[in-house]
GULONU-795973 format. One record per residue (C-alpha): x, y, z; residue in three letters. Coordinates in steps of 0.02 Angstrom, whole numbers, padded with zeros to 5 digits, always signed. Layout:
BEGIN
XYZALA ...
END
This chain:
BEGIN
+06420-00246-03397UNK +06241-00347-03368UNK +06182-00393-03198UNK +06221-00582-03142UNK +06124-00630-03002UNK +06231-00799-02924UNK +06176-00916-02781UNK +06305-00968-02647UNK +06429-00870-02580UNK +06514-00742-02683UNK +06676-00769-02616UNK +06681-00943-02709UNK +06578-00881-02864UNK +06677-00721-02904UNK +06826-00704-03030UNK +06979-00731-02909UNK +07060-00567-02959UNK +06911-00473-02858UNK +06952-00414-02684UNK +06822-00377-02564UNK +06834-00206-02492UNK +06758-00117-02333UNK +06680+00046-02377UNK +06786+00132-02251UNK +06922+00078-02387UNK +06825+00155-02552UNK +06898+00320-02565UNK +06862+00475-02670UNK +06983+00466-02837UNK +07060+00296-02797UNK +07041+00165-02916UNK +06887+00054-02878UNK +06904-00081-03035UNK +06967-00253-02959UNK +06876-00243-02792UNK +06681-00267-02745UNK +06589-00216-02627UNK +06460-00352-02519UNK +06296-00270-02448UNK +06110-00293-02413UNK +05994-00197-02507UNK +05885-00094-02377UNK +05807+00022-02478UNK +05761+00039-02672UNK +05668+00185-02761UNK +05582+00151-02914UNK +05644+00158-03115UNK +05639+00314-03174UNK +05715+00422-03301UNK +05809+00618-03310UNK +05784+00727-03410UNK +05879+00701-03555UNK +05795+00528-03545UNK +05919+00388-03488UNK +05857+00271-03364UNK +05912+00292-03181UNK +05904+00194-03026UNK +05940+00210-02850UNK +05991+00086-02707UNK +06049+00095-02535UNK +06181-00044-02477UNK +06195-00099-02297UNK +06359-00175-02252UNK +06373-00366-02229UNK +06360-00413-02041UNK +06535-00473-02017UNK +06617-00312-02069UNK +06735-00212-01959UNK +06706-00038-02055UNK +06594+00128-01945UNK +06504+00182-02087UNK +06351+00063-02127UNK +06297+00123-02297UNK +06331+00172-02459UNK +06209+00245-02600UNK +06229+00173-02763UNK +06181+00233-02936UNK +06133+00144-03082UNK +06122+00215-03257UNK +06042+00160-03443UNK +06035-00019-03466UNK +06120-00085-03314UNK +05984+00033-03212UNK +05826-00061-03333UNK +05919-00243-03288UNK +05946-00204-03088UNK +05772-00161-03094UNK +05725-00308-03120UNK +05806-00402-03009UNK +05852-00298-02850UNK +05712-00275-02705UNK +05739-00227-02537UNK +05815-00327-02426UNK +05861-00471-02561UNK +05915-00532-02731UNK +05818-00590-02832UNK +05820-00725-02976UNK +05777-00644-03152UNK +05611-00749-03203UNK +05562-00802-03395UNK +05400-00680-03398UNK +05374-00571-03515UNK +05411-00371-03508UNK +05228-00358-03526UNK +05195-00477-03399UNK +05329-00403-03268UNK +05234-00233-03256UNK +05077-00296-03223UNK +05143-00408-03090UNK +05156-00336-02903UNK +05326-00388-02833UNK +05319-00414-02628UNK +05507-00368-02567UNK +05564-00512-02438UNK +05644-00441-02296UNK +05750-00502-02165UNK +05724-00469-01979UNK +05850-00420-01858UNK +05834-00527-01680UNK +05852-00378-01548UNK +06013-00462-01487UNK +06103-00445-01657UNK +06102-00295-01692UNK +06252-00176-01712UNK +06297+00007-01686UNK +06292+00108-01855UNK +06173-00022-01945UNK +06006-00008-02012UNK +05888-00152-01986UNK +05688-00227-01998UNK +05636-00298-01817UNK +05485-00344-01749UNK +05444-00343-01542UNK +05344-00329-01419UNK +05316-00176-01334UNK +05353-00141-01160UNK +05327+00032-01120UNK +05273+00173-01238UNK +05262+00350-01235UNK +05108+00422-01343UNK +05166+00551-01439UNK +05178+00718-01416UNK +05272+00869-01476UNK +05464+00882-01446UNK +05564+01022-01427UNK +05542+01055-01608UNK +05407+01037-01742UNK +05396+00879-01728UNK +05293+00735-01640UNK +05392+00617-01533UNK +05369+00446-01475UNK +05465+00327-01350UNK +05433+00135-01362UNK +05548+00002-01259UNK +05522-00162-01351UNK +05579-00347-01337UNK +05587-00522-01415UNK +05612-00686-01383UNK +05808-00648-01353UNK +05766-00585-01193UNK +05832-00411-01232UNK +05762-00244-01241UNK +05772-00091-01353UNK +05707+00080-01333UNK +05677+00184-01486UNK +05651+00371-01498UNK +05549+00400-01649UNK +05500+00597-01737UNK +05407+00633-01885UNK +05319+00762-01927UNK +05153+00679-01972UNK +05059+00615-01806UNK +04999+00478-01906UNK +05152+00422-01977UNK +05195+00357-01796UNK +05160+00185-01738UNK +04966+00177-01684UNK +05013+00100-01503UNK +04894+00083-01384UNK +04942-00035-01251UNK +05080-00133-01181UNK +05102-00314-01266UNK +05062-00228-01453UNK +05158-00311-01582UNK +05274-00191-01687UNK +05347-00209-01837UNK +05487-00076-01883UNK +05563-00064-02069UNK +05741+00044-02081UNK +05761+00094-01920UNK +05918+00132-01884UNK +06037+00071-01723UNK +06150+00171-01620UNK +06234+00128-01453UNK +06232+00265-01302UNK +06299+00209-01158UNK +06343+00021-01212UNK +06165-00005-01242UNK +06093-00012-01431UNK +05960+00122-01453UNK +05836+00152-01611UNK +05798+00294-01698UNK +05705+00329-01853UNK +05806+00359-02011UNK +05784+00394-02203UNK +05617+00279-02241UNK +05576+00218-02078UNK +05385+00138-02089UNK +05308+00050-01957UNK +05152-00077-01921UNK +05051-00110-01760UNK +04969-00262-01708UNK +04854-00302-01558UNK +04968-00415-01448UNK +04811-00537-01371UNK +04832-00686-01434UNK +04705-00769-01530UNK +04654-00594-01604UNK +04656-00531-01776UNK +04809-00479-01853UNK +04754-00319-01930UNK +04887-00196-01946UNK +04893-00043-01893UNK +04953+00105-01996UNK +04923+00259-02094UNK +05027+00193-02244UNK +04908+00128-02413UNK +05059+00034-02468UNK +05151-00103-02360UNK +05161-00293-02398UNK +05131-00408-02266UNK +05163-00619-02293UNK +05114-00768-02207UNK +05277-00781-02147UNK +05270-00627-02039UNK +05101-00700-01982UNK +05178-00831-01892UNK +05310-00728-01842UNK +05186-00607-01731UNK +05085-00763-01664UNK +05238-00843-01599UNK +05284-00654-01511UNK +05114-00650-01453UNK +05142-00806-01363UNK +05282-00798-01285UNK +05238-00608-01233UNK +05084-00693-01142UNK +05203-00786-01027UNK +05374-00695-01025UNK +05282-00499-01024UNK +05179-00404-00914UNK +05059-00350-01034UNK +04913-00287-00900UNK +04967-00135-00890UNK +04893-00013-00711UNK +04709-00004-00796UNK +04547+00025-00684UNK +04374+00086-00726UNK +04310+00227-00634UNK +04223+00102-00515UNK +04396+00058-00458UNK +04452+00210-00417UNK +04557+00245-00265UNK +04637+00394-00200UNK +04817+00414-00225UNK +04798+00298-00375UNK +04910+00307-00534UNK +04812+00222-00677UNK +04753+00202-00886UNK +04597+00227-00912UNK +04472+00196-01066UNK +04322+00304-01068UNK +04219+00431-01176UNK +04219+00613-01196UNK +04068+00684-01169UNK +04097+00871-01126UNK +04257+00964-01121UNK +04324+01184-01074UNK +04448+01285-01057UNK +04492+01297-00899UNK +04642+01418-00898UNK +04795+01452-01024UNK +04875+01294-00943UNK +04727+01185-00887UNK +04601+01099-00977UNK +04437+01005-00914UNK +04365+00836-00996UNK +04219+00770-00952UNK +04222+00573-00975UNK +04123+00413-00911UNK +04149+00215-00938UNK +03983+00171-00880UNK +04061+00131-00705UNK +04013+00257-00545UNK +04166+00306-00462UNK +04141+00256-00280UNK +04193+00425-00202UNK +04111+00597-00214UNK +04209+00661-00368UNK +04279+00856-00397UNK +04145+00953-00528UNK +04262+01080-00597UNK +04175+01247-00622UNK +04158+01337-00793UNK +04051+01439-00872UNK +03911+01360-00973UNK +03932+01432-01111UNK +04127+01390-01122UNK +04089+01195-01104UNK +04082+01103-01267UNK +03966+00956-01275UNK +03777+00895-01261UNK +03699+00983-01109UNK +03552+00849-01105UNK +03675+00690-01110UNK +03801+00777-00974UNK +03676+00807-00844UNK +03572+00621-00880UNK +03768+00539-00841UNK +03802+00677-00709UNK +03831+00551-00572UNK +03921+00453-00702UNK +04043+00577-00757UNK +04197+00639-00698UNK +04282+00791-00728UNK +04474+00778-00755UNK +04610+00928-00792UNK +04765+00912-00908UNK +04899+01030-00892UNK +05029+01088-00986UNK +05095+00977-01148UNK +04938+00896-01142UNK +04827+01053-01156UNK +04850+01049-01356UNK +04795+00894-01406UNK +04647+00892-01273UNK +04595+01055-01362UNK +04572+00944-01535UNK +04487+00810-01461UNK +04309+00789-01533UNK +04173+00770-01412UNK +04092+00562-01426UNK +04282+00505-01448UNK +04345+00352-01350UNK +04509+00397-01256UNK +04641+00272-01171UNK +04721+00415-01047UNK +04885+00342-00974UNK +04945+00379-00791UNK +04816+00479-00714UNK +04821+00514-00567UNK +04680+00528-00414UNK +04695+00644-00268UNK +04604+00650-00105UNK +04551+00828-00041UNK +04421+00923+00057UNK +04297+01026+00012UNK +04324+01214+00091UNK +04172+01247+00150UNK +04145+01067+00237UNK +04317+01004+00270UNK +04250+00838+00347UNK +04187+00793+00165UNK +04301+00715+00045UNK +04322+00705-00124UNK +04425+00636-00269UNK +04512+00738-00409UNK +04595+00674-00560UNK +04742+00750-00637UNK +04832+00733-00784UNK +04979+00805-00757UNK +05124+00889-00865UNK +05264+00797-00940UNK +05271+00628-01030UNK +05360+00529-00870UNK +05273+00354-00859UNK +05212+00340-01018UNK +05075+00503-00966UNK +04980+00544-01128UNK +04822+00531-01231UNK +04790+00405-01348UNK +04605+00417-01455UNK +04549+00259-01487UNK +04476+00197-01668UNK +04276+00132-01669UNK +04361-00041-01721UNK +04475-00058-01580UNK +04408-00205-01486UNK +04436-00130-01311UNK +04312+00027-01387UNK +04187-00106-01443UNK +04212-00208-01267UNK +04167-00009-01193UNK +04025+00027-01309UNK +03935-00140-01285UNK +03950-00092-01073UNK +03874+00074-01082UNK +03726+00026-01190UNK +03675-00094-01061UNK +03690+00013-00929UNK +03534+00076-00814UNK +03538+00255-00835UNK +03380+00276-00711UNK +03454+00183-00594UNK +03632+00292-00598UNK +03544+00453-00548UNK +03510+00374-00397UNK +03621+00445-00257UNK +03625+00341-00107UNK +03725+00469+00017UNK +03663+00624-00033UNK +03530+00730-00151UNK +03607+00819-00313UNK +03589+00993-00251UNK +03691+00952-00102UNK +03822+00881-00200UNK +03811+01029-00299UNK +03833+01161-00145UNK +03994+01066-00093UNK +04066+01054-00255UNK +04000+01219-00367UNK +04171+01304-00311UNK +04284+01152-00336UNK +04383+01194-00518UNK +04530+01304-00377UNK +04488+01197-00223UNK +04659+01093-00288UNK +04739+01258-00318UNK +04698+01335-00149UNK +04747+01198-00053UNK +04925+01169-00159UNK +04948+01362-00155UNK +04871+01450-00013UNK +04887+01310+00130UNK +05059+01224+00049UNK +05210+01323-00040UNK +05228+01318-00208UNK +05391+01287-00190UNK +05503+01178-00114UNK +05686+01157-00050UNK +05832+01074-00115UNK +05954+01078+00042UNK +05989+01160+00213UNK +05817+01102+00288UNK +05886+01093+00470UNK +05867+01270+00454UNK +05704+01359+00544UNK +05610+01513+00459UNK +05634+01684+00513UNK +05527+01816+00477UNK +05555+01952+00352UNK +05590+02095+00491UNK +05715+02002+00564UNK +05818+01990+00432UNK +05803+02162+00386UNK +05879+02208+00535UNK +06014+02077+00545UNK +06189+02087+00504UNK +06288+02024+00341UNK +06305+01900+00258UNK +06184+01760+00337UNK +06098+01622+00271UNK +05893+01607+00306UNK +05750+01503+00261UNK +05591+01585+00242UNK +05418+01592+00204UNK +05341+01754+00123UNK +05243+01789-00046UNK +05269+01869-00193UNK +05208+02030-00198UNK +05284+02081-00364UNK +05419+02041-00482UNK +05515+02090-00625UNK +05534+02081-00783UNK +05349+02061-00830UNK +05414+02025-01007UNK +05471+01864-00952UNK +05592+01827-01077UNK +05699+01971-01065UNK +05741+01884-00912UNK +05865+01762-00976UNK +06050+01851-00987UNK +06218+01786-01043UNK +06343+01757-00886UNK +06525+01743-00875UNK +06581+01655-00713UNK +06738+01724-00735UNK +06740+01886-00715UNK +06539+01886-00650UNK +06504+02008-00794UNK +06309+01977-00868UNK +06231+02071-01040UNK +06090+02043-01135UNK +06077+01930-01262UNK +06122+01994-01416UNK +05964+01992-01565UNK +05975+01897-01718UNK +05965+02053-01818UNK +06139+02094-01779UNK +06211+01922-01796UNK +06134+01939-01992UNK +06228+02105-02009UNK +06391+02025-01946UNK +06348+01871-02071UNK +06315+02002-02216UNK +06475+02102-02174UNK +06594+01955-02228UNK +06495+01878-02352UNK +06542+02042-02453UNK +06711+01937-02454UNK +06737+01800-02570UNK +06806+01633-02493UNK +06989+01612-02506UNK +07016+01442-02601UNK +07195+01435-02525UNK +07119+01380-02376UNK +07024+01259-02430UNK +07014+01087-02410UNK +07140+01020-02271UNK +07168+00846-02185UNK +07037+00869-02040UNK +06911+00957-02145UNK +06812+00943-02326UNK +06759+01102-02417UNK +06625+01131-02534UNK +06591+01319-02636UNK +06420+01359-02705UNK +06371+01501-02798UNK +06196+01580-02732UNK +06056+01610-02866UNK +06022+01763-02811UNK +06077+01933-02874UNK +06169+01936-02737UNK +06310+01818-02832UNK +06376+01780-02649UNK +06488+01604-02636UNK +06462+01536-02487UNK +06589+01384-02425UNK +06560+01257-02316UNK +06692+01126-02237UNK +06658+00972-02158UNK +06762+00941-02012UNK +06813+00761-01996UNK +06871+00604-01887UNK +06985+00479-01935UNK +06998+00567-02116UNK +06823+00500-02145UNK +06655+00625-02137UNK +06522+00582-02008UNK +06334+00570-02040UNK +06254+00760-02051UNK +06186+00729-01878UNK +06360+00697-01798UNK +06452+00826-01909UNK +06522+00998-01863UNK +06524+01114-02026UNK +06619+01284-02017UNK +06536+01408-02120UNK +06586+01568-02223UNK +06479+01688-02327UNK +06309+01621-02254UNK +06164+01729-02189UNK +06068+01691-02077UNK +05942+01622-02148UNK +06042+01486-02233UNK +06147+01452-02070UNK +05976+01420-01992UNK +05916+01291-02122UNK +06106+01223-02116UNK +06055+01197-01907UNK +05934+01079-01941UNK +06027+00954-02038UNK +06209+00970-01948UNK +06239+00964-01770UNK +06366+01104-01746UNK +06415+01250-01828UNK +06555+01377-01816UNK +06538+01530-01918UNK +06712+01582-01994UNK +06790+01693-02117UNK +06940+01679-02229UNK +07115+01749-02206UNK +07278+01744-02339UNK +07332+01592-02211UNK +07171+01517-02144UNK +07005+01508-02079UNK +06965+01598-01912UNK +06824+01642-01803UNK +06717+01790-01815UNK +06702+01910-01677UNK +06640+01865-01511UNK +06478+01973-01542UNK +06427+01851-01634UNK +06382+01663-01594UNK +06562+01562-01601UNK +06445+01406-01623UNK +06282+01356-01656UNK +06191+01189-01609UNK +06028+01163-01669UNK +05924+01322-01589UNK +06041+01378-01455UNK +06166+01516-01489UNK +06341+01498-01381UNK +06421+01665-01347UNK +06596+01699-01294UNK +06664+01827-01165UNK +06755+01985-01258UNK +06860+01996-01089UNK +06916+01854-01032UNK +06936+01747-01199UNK +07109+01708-01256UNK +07057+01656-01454UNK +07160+01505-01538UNK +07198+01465-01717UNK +07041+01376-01823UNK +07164+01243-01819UNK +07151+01201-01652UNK +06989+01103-01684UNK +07106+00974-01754UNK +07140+00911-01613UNK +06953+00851-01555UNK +06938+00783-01735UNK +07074+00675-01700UNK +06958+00595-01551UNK +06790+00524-01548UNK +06726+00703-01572UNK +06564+00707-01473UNK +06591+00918-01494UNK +06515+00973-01323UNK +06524+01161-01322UNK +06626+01152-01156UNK +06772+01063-01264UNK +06722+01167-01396UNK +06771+01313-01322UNK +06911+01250-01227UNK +07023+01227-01373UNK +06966+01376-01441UNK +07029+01502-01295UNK +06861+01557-01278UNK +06767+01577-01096UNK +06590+01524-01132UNK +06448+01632-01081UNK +06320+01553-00969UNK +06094+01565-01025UNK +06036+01639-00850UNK +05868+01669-00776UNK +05881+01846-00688UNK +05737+01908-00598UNK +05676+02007-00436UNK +05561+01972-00334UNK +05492+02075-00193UNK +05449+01963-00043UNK +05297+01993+00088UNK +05262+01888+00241UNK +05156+02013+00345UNK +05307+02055+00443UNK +05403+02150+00308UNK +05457+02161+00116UNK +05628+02150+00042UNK +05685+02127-00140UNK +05770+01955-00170UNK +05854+01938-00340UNK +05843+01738-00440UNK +06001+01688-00534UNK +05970+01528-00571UNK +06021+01416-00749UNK +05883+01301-00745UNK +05850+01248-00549UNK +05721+01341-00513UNK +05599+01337-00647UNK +05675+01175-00715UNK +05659+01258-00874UNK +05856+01271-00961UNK +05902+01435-00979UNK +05963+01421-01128UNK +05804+01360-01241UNK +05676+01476-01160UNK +05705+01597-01304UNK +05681+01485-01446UNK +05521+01380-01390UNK +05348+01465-01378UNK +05303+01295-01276UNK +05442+01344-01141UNK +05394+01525-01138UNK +05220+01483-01091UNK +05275+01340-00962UNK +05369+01491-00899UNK +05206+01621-00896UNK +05110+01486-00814UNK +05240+01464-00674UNK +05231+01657-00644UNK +05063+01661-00638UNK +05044+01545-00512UNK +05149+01610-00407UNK +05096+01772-00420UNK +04928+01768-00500UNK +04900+01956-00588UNK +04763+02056-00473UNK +04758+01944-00309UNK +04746+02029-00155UNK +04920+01997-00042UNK +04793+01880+00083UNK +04757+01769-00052UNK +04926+01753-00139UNK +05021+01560-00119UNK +05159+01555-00006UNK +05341+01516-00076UNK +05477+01431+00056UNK +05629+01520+00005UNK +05828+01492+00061UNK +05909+01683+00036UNK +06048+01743+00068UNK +06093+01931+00111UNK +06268+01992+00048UNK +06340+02165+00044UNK +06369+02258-00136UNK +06471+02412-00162UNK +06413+02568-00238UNK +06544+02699-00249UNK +06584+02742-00089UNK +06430+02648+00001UNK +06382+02475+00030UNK +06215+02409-00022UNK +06156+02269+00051UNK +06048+02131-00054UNK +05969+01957-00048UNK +05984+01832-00177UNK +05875+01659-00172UNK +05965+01497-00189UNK +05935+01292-00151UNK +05752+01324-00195UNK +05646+01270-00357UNK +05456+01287-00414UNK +05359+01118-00331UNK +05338+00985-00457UNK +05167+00965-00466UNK +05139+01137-00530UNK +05245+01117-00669UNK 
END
């Protein structure tokens, strides 16, 4: 059959005996012949040819706008001759009309793909689309739970309506090179989902992405990593006209200062130069940066050692009343590590603090802190040499006096120097030996009382009190997180992944039973490993509305997997239940082992108090909108969920007396979850920098930080005698620690 492109609408233009179909109609084995399918192409992949030599070619189809059907696309093959002709004529996002060049002529002719742009308030759940916007807020990127870099822009157009897009990819680059609210974005396949009756983006299969500067009037040079995208006068105009009406409808001056504007208790962006940079600590990092301004307050001078600071000793102390010192902490610690000294950086939401030197409390001085986290857009962006902001910056500090800047008008050097040589824990000390470094969540009516009081008081009471942490245990911090059952209040450890693989092992020495197979809530799929292990291992696809979801949205139930495969299987789907085979059905494994797994985290039922259901009872959440929480889950399973738990004691001082306190907390305290620490190496250090905070390793009692603490004393039998204990509760680690 040879390809026909037609113009007009293809209802009118088709034979009359086609009928035009939904894809949530086309189904597996039915017969296809009289009907047609109506789409937008979204995404092509060049001509190429198998092995045995026949052409092939590959499209993917978007559904037409006006359809009622939940799944969006559809791959479609093309093979031999009708793969050569679609070829030809097929680009993304169009049709195109066949023209009378020659063969010759068509290879050596680039072919720009016209695409079609989504206005932010069309778009539809389940789509995938090409927009362009203006952005609003941005997150830099940084690295998410996973391997991956993240990024979180909010943009809008001239609709009036906004759209925030989470964004991963493994490459940094790959991610759109946004440095300041008003940029211009263009996005290319992203795909839409709705949350909470509002559309969100997220990237999908070929996602690609340009950034323009949003001033109007200025070039429109994109922005990208990518050596192939095609650009057309068209989409000129388009960003001019966004740039435009972003000037007038969008806040695009976002909370930027130079140093010379700096205030205390300031949030703010700021564009400056690295000149020096250290290692502070395992979660702290120094920069040393300027902008050619002089900060109008005494600044902090953190102290390092010499030879641990990075940089040109000559330039640092000739700008040493021009530079100031700033600390990152935590997520940020990484990428300051890579930055190359002579860099231009825009650092978003840092913040300035007023405090007082030790040693001459009626001096002040300023300290800037990037803090942890990515809340308000906090980050590090390094600028390009081209970026006109860096050439606005360069231009500045060329023409600036640096005689005259050594000049200081209160003060001489060396005195600055006395007050401010010990200044790299003056934040610390004050936050953690005048403050607590904790706070609390409730009952603050309630006074302290001292530690000897309590010991000598009866059970069970209630206190508040303030004390320091001598010691605490376990040192090896993650074998602090247990498995609880509220139940029956039992706790264990949690089990290693070692035996899991033995339990895997141990029924893939059974074959699948085919009988079981395939049912009307679930798909199943055999394949035989290539191993000389000659293991089948079977996989079904639960589904909803006799339809499959996309791998992301999909719980799989698999048999004769090890571990290793079930892993790489965790990446792609978002739940899975490990099962074996029966005569009559599938059915869970034993509760030793995991009874699901969703993404990195394990869920573990309780041996005791579980009353296990049929496979078959999953049916039932199919039959819904499965969202498959574990809680539901597990609920029509008969299984009692185990709980991640942080369980730790901690031996309390406050001069009056010691007593052992134990934490059980999920994810309050350290507002860390439970339930990830022992999968992320980013967590477990979050969690050793907490720790040693709080109870930094060889500090004398005098100089340890004081922790406000609500406990609780209760009464515990042993045998025949009751023990009497103290648990902390309604307290967590202060905020700007963590």
């Amino acid at each position: 059959m040879p390809v026909q492109v037609i113009d007009g609408a293809p209802e009118t233009l088709l034979p009359s005996h086609l009928q035009k179909v939904d894809l949530k109609y086309l189904q597996w084995g039915c017969d296809q012949a009289n009907k047609y399918f109506q789409g937008t192409v979204i995404l092509s992949y060049p001509l190429t040819k198998l092995v045995n030599g026949t052409e092939f070619f590959k499209i993917v189809l978007q559904e037409s706008e006006n359809s009622c059907s939940k799944t969006s696309t559809i791959n479609v093959l093309f093979f031999g001759r009708l793969a050569d002709d679609c070829g030809k004529v097929v680009h993304q996002g169009i049709y195109t009309k066949p023209s009378t060049v020659t063969a010759s002529e068509t290879a050596s002719m680039p072919v720009a793909p016209k695409y079609t742009y989504t206005p932010l308030n069309h778009l539809k759940d389940g789509t995938i689309v090409n927009l362009y916007g203006a952005v609003k807020f941005f997150k830099p990127p940084y690295i998410s739970k996973g391997t991956d870099y993240c990024s979180v822009v909010t943009i809008v157009d001239q609709s009036n309506v906004k759209l925030t897009c989470t964004l991963f990819n493994g490459n940094l680059d790959a991610l759109p090179k946004i440095y300041k609210i008003g940029d211009i974005v263009r996005f290319h396949r992203i795909k839409i989902r709705e949350y909470n009756k509002q559309m969100q983006g997220i990237t999908g299969i070929g996602f690609a992405s340009l950034t323009f500067d949003g001033t109007v009037g200025a070039p429109i040079v994109p922005r990208t990593s990518s050596k192939s995208y095609s650009f057309t006068e068209e989409e000129q105009k388009t960003i001019e006209e966004l740039r435009t009406w972003a000037a007038s409808n969008l806040s695009v001056c976002g909370p930027t200062a130079k140093l010379s504007d700096v205030q205390p208790m300031l949030f703010f962006d700021l564009t400056c130069q690295l000149v020096g940079k250290a290692e502070v600590d395992g979660s702290s990092f120094l920069l040393k940066v300027w902008d050619g301004t002089k900060c109008p307050h005494p600044s902090w001078k953190v102290l390092v050692e010499e030879s641990d600071l990075e940089g040109d000793k000559v330039l640092i102390h000739q700008l040493r009343n021009l530079i100031v010192d700033i600390l990152v902490y935590d997520n940020h610690v990484k990428l300051a590590k890579s930055l190359k000294v002579g860099s231009f950086l825009r650092i978003y939401s840092l913040h300035t603090k007023q405090a007082s030197a030790e040693n001459q409390p009626e001096v002040s001085y300023v300290e800037f802190h990037l803090h942890g986290g990515t809340c308000y857009g906090r980050g590090i962006r390094v600028l390009p040499e081209n970026n006109p902001d860096v050439k606005e910056l360069k231009a500045f500090m060329d023409s600036v006096n640096l005689t005259e800047s050594q000049n200081v008008e209160s003060m001489s050097s060396m005195e600055l120097d006395g007050i401010f040589s010990n200044l790299s824990y003056q934040s610390y000390s004050q936050r953690c030996q005048q403050l607590s470094v904790t706070v609390l969540t409730d009952h603050q009516h309630l006074d302290d009382t001292a530690l000897n009081t309590i010991l000598n008081s009866s059970v069970p009471q209630q206190y508040r009190i303030r004390a320091k942490l001598r010691t605490f245990k376990p040192q090896k911090l993650y074998q602090s997180v247990k498995l609880y059952c509220s139940k029956c209040n039992s706790l264990q450890e949690v089990p290693d992944g070692d035996d899991f693989d033995l339990i895997l092992r141990d029924c893939a020495a059974s074959a699948p039973n085919p009988e079981v197979h395939n049912s009307l809530w679930y798909d199943s799929e055999v394949w035989d490993t290539e191993n000389q292990e000659q293991r089948k291992i079977a996989v079904h696809f639960v589904k909803h509305d006799e339809l499959l979801q996309e791998p992301e949205d999909t719980l799989i139930m698999v048999q004769g997997g090890t571990l290793k495969e079930i892993r790489k299987l965790s990446r792609r789907f978002k739940c899975i239940i490990p099962v074996r085979s029966t005569k009559e059905d599938l059915e869970l494994l034993d509760l030793s082992a995991p009874f699901l797994l969703q993404g990195k985290i394990w869920h573990y039922g309780c041996k005791q108090c579980s009353n296990q259901k049929t496979i078959q009872s999953l049916s039932s959440l199919a039959e819904e909108e499965p969202s498959w929480e574990p809680t539901e889950i597990a609920r029509v399973l008969g299984i009692e969920p185990l709980q991640y738990v942080f369980v730790m004691k901690f031996t309390l001082d406050d001069g009056t007396g010691a007593l052992d306190a134990y934490l059980f907390d999920y994810e309050k305290f350290f507002q860390i979850p439970a339930s990830e620490v022992l999968t992320s190496s980013l967590l477990q250090e979050k969690m050793e920098m907490i720790m040693n905070i709080l109870c930094p390793p060889g500090t004398k009692l005098d100089d340890l930080p004081w922790l406000e603490c609500f406990i609780r004393s209760y009464n515990v039998k042993d045998g025949m005698e009751q023990q009497v204990c103290y648990q902390i509760f309604d307290t967590m680690v202060a905020e700007d620690i963590i």
